[in-house]
C-alpha positions as CSV (number, residue, x, y, z in Angstrom):
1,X,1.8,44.1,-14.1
2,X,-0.1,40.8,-13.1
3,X,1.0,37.6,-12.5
4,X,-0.9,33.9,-11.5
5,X,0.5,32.2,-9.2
6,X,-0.5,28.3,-8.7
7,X,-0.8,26.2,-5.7
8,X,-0.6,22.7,-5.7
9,X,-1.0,20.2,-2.9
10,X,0.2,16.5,-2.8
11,X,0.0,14.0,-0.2
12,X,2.7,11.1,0.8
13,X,-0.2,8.3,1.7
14,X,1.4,5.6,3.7
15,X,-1.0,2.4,4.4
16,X,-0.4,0.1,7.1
17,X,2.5,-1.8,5.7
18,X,4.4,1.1,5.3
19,X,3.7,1.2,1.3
20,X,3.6,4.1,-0.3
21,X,0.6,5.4,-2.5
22,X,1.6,6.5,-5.9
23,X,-0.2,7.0,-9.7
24,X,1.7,6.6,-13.1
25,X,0.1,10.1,-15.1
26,X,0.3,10.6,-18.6
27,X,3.2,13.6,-18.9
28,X,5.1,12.0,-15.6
29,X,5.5,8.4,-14.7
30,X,5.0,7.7,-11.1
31,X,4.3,10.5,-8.9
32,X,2.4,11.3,-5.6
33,X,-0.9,12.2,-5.7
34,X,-1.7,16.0,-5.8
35,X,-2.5,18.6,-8.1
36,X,-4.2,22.5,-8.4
37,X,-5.8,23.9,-5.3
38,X,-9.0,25.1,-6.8
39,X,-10.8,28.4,-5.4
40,X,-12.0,28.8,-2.2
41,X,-10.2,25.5,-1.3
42,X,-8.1,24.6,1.5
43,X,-4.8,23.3,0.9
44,X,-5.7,19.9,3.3
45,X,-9.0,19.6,1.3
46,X,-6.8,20.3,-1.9
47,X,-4.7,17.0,-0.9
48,X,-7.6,14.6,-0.3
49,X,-9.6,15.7,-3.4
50,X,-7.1,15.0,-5.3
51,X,-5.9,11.9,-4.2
52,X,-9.4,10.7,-4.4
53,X,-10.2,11.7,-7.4
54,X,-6.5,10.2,-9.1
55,X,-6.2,6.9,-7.2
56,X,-9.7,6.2,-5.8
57,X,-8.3,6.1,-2.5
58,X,-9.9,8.6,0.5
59,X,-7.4,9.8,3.2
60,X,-7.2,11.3,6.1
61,X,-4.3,13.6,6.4
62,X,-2.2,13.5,9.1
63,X,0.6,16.2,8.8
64,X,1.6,19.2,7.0
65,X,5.7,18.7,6.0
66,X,6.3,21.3,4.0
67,X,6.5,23.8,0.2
68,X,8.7,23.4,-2.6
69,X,8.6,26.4,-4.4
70,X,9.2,26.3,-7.8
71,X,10.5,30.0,-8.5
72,X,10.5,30.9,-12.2
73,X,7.4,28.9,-13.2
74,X,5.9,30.6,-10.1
75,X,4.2,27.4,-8.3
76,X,4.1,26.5,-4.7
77,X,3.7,23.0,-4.3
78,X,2.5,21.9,-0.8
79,X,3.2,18.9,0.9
80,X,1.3,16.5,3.0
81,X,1.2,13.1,5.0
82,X,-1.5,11.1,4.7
83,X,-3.0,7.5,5.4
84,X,-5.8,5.7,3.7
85,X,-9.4,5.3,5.7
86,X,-11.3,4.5,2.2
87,X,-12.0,3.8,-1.5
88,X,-10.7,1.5,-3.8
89,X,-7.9,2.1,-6.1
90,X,-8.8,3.4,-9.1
91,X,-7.7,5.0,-12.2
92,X,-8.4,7.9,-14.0
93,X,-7.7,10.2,-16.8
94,X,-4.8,11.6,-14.6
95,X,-3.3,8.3,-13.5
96,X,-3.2,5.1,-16.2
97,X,-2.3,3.0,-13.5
98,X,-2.2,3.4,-8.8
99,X,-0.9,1.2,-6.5
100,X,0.7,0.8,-3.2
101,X,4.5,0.4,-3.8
102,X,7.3,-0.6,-1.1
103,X,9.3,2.5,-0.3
104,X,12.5,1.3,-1.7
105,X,10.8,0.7,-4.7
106,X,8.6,3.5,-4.7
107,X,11.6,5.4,-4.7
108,X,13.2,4.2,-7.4
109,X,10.0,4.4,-9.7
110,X,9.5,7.8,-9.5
111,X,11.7,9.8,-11.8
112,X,10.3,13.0,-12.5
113,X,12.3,16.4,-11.7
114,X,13.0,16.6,-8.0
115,X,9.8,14.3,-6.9
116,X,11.6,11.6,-5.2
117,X,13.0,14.5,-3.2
118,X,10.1,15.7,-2.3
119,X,9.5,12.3,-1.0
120,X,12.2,12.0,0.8
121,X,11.9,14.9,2.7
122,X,8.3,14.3,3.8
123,X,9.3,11.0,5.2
124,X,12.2,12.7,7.2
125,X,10.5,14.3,10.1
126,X,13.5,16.2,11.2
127,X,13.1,17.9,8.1
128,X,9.4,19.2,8.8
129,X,8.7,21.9,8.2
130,X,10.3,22.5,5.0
131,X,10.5,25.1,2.6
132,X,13.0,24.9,-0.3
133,X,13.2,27.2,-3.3
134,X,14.4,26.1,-6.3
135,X,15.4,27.2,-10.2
136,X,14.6,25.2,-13.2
């Protein structure tokens, strides 16, 4: 028996007000950046291509928190901290609309499964590293 697997990587990007980085897909609402680590890619260059290439913005990443591991769909989502050093916000195909959001709000916009979660854990350092498992 085979089975794929797929790995994701997003990154929490935090500018220098302390605003959080997030895009508005098509499926999702408002989510962190992130998506498919492609072949032969690293899970670090995973996060910055694809923040880059959803909200214009470059990054440099600046911690590894942690994997939510989403059992029966069999994805490992990895998580990262990151902070702008580029770009211009920008959409794309994958996000109809980016900005830089206040945490409180930012928190409040983002609606999807257990996303604000995932959030919240990256920006709780005494959580890191973090691994939870979960069933849908």
């Amino acid at each position: 028996m085979t089975s794929k697997h797929f790995v994701s990587a997003a990154t929490i990007v935090l500018n220098e007000l302390n605003e959080i980085l997030l895009i508005k897909g098509p499926d999702r609402g408002w989510e962190m950046p992130g998506g498919v680590v492609e072949e032969g890619e690293s899970l670090k260059n995973a996060a910055i291509r694809e923040t880059k290439e959803e909200s214009g913005i470059e990054i440099e990443v600046t911690k590894f928190c942690g994997i939510f591991q989403n059992v029966p769909q069999s994805i490992c989502n990895t998580l990262f901290l990151g902070r702008p050093v580029g770009g211009e916000l920008t959409t794309s195909p994958e996000s109809l609309e980016v900005g830089f959001f206040p945490l409180e709000v930012a928190l409040e916009m983002v609606t999807w499964g257990n996303f604000r979660q995932r959030i919240e854990f990256c920006l709780n350092e005494e959580l890191h590293p973090f691994y939870v498992e979960f069933q849908l």
